[in-house]
GUZAMI-936902 format. One record per residue (C-alpha): residue number from 1; residue in three letters; x, z, y. Coordinates in steps of 0.5 Angstrom, whole numbers, plus 500, padded with zeros to 3 digits. Example, Ala and Ser with C-alpha at 12.3 -4.5 7.8 and 13.67 -1.06 7.14 Angstrom:
SITE   nr  rest   c1   c3   c2
SITE    1   Ala  525  516  491
SITE    2   Ser  527  514  498
This chain:
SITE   nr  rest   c1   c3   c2
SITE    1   Unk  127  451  892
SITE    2   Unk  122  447  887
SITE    3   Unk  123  442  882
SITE    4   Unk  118  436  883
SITE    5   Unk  117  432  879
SITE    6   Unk  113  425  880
SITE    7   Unk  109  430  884
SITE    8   Unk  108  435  879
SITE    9   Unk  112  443  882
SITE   10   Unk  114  448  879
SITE   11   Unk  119  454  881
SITE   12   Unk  125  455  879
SITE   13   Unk  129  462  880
SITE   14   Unk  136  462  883
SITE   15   Unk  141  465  879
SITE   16   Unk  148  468  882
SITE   17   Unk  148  463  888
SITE   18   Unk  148  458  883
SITE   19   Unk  143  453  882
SITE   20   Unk  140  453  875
SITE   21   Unk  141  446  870
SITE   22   Unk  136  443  871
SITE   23   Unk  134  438  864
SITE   24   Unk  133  432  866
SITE   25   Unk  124  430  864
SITE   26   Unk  122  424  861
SITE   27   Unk  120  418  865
SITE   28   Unk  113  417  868
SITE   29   Unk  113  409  869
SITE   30   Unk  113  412  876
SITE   31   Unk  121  414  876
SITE   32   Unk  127  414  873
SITE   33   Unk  126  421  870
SITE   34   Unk  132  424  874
SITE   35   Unk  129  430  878
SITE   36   Unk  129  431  885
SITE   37   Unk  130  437  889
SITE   38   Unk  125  439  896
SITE   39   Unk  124  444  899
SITE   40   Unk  119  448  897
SITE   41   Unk  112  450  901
SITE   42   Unk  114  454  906
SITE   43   Unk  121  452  908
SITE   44   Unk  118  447  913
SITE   45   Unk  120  453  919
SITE   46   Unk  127  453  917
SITE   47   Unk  127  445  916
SITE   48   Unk  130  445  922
SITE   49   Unk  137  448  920
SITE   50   Unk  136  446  913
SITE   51   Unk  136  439  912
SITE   52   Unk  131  436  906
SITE   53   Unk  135  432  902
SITE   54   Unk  133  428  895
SITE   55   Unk  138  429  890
SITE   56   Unk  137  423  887
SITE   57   Unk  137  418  892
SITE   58   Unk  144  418  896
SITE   59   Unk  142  424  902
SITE   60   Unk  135  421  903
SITE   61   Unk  131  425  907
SITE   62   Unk  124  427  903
SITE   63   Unk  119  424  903
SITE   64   Unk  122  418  904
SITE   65   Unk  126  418  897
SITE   66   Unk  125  415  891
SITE   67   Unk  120  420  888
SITE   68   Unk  115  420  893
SITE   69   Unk  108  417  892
SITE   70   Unk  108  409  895
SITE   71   Unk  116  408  896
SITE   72   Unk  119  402  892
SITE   73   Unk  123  403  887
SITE   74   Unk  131  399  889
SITE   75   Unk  133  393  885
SITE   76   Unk  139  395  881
SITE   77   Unk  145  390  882
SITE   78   Unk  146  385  876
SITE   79   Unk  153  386  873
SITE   80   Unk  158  382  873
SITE   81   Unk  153  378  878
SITE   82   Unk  159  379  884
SITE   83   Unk  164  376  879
SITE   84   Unk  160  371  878
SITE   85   Unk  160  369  885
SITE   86   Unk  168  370  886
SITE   87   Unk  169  364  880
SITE   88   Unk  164  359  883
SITE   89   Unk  167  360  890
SITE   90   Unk  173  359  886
SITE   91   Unk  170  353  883
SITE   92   Unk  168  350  890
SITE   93   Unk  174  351  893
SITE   94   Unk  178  348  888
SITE   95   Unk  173  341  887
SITE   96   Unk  174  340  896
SITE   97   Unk  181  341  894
SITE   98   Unk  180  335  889
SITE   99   Unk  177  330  894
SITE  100   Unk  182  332  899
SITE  101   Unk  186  330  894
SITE  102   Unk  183  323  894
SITE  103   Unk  182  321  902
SITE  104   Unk  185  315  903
SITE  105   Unk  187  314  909
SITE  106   Unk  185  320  913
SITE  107   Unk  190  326  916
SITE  108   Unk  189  333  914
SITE  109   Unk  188  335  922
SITE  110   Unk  181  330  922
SITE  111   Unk  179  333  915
SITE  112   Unk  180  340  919
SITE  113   Unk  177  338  925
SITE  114   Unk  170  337  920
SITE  115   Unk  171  342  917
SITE  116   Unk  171  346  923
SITE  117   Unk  165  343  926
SITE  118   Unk  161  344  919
SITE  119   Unk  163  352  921
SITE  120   Unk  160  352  927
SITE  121   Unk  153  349  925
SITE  122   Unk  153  354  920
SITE  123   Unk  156  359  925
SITE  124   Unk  151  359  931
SITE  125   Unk  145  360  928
SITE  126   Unk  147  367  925
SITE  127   Unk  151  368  933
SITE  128   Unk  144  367  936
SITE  129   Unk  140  371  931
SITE  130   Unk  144  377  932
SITE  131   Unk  145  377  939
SITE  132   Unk  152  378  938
SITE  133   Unk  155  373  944
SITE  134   Unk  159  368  943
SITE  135   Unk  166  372  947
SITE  136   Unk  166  379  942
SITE  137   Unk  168  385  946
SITE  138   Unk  173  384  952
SITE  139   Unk  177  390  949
SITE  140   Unk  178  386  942
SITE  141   Unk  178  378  945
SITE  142   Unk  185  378  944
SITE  143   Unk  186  379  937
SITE  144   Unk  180  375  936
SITE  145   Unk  184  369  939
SITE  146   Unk  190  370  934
SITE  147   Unk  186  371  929
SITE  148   Unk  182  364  931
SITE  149   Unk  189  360  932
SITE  150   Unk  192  363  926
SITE  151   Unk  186  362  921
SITE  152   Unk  185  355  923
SITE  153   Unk  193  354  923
SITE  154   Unk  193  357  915
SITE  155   Unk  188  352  914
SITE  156   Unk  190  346  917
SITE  157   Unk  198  347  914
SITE  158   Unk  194  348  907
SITE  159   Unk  190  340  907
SITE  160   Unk  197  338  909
SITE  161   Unk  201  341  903
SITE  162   Unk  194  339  899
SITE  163   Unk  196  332  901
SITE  164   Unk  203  331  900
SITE  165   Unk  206  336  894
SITE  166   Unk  201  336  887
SITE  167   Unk  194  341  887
SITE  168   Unk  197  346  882
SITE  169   Unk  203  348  886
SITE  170   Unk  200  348  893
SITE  171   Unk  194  352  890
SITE  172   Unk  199  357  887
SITE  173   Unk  203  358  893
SITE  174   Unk  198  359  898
SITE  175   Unk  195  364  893
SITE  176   Unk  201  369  894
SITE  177   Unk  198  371  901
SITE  178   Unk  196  378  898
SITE  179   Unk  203  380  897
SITE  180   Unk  204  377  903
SITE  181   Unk  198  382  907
SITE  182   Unk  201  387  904
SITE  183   Unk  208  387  907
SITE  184   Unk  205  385  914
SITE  185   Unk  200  391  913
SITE  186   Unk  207  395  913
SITE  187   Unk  210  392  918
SITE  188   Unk  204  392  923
SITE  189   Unk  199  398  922
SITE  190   Unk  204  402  918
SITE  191   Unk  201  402  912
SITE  192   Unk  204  405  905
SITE  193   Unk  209  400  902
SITE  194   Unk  212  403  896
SITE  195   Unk  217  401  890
SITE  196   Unk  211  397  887
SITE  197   Unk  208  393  893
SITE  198   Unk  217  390  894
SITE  199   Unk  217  389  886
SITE  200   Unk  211  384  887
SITE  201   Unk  214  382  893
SITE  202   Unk  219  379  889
SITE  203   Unk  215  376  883
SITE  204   Unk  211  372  889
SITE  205   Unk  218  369  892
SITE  206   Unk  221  369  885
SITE  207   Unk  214  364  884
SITE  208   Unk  215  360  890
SITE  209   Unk  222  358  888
SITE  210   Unk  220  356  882
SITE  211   Unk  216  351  885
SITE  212   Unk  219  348  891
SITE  213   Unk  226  348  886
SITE  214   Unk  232  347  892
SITE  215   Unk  237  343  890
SITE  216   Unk  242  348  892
SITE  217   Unk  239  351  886
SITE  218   Unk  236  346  881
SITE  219   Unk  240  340  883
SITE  220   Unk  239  333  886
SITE  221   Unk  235  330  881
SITE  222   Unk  228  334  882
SITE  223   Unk  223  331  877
SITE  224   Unk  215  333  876
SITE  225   Unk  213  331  883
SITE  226   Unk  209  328  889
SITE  227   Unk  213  322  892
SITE  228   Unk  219  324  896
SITE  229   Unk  223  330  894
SITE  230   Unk  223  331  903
SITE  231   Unk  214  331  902
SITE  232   Unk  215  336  897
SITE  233   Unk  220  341  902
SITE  234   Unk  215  339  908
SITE  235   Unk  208  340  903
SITE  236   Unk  211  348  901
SITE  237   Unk  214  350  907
SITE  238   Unk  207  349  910
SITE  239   Unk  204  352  904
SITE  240   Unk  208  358  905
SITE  241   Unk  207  358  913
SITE  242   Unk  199  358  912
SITE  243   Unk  199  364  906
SITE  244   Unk  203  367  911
SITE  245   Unk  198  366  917
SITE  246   Unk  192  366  913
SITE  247   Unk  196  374  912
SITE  248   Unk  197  376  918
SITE  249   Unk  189  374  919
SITE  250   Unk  188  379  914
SITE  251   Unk  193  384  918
SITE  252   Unk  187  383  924
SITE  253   Unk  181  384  922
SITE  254   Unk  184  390  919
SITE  255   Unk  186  392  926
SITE  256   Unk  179  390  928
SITE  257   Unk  175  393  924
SITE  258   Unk  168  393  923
SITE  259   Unk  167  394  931
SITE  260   Unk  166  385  930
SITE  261   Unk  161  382  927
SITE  262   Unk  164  378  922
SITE  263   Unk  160  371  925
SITE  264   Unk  164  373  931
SITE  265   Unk  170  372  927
SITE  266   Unk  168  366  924
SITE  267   Unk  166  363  931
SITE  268   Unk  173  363  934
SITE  269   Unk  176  362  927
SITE  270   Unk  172  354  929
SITE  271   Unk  173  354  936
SITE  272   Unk  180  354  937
SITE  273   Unk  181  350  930
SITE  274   Unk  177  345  933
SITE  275   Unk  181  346  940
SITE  276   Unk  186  345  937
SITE  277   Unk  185  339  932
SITE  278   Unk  182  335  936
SITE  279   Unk  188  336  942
SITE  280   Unk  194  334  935
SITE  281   Unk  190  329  934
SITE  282   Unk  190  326  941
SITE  283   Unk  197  327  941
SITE  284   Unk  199  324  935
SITE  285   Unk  195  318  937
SITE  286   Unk  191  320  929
SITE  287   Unk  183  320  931
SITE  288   Unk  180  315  927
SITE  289   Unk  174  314  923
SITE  290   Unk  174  313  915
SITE  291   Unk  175  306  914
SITE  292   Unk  171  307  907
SITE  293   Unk  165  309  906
SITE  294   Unk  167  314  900
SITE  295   Unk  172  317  905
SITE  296   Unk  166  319  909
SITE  297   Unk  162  322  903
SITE  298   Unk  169  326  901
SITE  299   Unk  169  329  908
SITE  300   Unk  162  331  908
SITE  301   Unk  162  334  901
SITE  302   Unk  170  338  903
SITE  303   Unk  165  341  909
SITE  304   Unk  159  343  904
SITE  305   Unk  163  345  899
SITE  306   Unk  168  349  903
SITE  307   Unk  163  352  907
SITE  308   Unk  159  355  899
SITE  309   Unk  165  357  897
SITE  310   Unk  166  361  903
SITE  311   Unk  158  364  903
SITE  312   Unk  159  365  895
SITE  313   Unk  166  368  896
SITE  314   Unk  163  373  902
SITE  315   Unk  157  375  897
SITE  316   Unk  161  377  892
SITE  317   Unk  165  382  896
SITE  318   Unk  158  385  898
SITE  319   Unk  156  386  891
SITE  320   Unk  163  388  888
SITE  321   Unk  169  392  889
SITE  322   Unk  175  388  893
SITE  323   Unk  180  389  887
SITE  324   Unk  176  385  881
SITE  325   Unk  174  380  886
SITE  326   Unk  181  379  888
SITE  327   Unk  184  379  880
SITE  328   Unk  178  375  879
SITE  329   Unk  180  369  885
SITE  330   Unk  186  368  880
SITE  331   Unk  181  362  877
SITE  332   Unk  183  359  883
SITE  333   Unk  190  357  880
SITE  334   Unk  186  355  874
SITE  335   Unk  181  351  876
SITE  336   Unk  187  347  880
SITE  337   Unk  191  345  874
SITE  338   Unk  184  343  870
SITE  339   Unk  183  339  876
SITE  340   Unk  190  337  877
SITE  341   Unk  190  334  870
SITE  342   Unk  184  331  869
SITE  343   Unk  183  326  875
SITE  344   Unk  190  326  877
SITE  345   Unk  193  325  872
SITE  346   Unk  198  329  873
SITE  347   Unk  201  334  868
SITE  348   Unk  205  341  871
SITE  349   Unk  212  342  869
SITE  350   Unk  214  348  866
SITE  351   Unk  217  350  873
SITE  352   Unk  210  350  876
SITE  353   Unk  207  353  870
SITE  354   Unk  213  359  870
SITE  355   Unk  212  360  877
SITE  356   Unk  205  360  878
SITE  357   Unk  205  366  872
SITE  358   Unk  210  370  878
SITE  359   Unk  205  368  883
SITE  360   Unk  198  371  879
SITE  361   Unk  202  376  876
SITE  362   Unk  204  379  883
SITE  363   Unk  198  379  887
SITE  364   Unk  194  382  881
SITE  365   Unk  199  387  881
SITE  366   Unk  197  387  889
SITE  367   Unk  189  388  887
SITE  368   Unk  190  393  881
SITE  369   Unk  194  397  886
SITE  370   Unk  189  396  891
SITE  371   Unk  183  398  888
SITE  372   Unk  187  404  884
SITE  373   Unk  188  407  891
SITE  374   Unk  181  406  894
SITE  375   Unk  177  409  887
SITE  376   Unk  183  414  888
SITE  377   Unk  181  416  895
SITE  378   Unk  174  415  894
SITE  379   Unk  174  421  889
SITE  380   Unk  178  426  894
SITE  381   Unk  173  423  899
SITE  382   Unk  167  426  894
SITE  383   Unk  171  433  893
């Protein structure tokens, strides 16, 4: 083997069947002084059953490293710049929520069927470009629907939990649904469950009580809520039933995999709402348009901000770790009590407050482990 070295070659003996330390040079402008190993002239017969790698560039094959005269040097990654993008997905998802909040005279079901619709404008373009079809692979078509049903499902009982029981207690509800993946993942796929993943299990639900107070537990008089104590049980058992869906949504992607291309997914997560939206709002006799021109303009910003909270959210999974994005999302249970306060007028009670420390503390615990697991892996995969 040779050292090359911004094109510069020099011999270096084996010793032992080792290779020797190599010291690290200093930058030319051209590189970034880490050495390259290629094959030294000569070898090109015997490149057929040795392959030429560049040891400082992720099994490039040379010439096509990063030493090699001509190639663009990669960008490194801003840091923290994921992160970044998981507290602004936050922020838009918690401020679509506040205009949610603020519709009149609008059922959640029309406000999913909007939503929807922004989906799908968004959606087809990209299904067009990367000719993906519009049905998926006739093996993965079924989970595909369930997860088109239950995605939509999650996300019309999580506006109507919005409309109905205060913002904190919605949001910090529906952010359980790690906790919830994780149960099902062990259910379902057969996934590892330990002592720890049942611990924040029960933190989860310790939360969700905290915040729905049965009377069978705190009595009659239930203070700190929207309205009727009745609209307060519906808006949590809708809540509890979309983090639920929304899990079981996560279950199937895993089954599926990456053998479906994301927009795929997002495709038949806004047909099937859409579908369904417009058939419940038939039934319920509900399909109307906004009566005031402001309910219009919310319903166009829940779409917009929903949709940039989502693009934010897949960016930031791109570019960062899942565990940090996760722990980060807790932002989301923030920014609804600062929302809450500010333009509702409506202060949490220390239930709220105490069960949105079960909640956060449990899905964190979920992320930590999560990630701890993955970097675990990573490095007996590197082994």
């Amino acid at each position: 083997m040779v050292l090359c070295q911004g094109g510069e070659a020099a011999a270096v003996p084996a010793a032992g069947g080792k290779e020797p330390e190599v010291p690290l040079s200093r930058e030319d402008g051209a590189g970034t002084g880490q050495p390259c190993l290629c094959p030294a002239p000569g070898m090109e017969a015997a490149g057929a059953e040795e392959r030429r790698v560049c040891g400082c560039c992720s099994g490039l094959s040379w010439p096509r490293c990063c030493k090699a005269p001509g190639t663009k040097k990669k960008k490194a990654a801003c840091p923290g710049l994921g992160l970044f993008y998981t507290v602004l997905s936050a922020f838009l998802f918690s401020v679509a929520s506040l205009f949610l909040k603020k519709i009149e005279d609008v059922h959640s079901v029309e406000v999913s069927a909007f939503r929807c619709v922004f989906q799908m404008a968004f959606v087809l373009p990209g299904l067009i470009y990367y000719k993906t079809g519009f049905l998926g692979p006739k093996g993965k078509r079924i989970f595909l629907f369930f997860r088109g049903f239950l995605g939509s499902s999650a996300m019309i009982l999580l506006y109507y939990a919005f409309q109905v029981m205060p913002l904190a207690d919605a949001t910090v509800i529906t952010f359980s649904s790690p906790v919830f993946t994780s149960l099902l993942a062990w259910i379902f796929l057969k996934e590892k469950y330990s002592i720890w993943d049942l611990l924040f299990t029960l933190f989860a639900i310790t939360g969700v009580v905290l915040i729905a107070r049965p009377p069978f537990l705190f009595g009659s008089n239930v203070t700190g809520i929207e309205g009727s104590y009745t609209d307060h049980l519906k808006g949590t058992i809708a809540a509890i039933t979309s983090t639920v869906s929304a899990a079981s949504t996560f279950v199937i992607l895993r089954k599926v995999g990456k053998s479906v291309h994301y927009f795929l997914s997002i495709w038949y997560y806004a047909v099937i709402g859409l579908i369904g939206c417009v058939i419940a709002l038939f039934v319920m006799n509900e399909w109307r348009l906004p009566y005031c021109g402001k309910d219009r303009v919310f319903l166009i910003l829940i779409g917009l901000l929903g949709l940039g909270g989502q693009i934010f959210l897949t960016k930031a999974l791109q570019i960062e770790k899942a565990g940090p994005v996760a722990i980060m999302k807790t932002m989301d249970v923030v920014f609804a009590f600062i929302l809450q306060i500010l333009f509702l007028n409506h202060l949490p009670t220390w239930w709220t407050v105490g069960g949105a420390l079960c909640v956060v503390a449990s899905s964190s615990g979920t992320a930590i482990r999560k990630w701890r697991q993955s970097l675990k892996k990573a490095k007996q995969n590197e082994i």
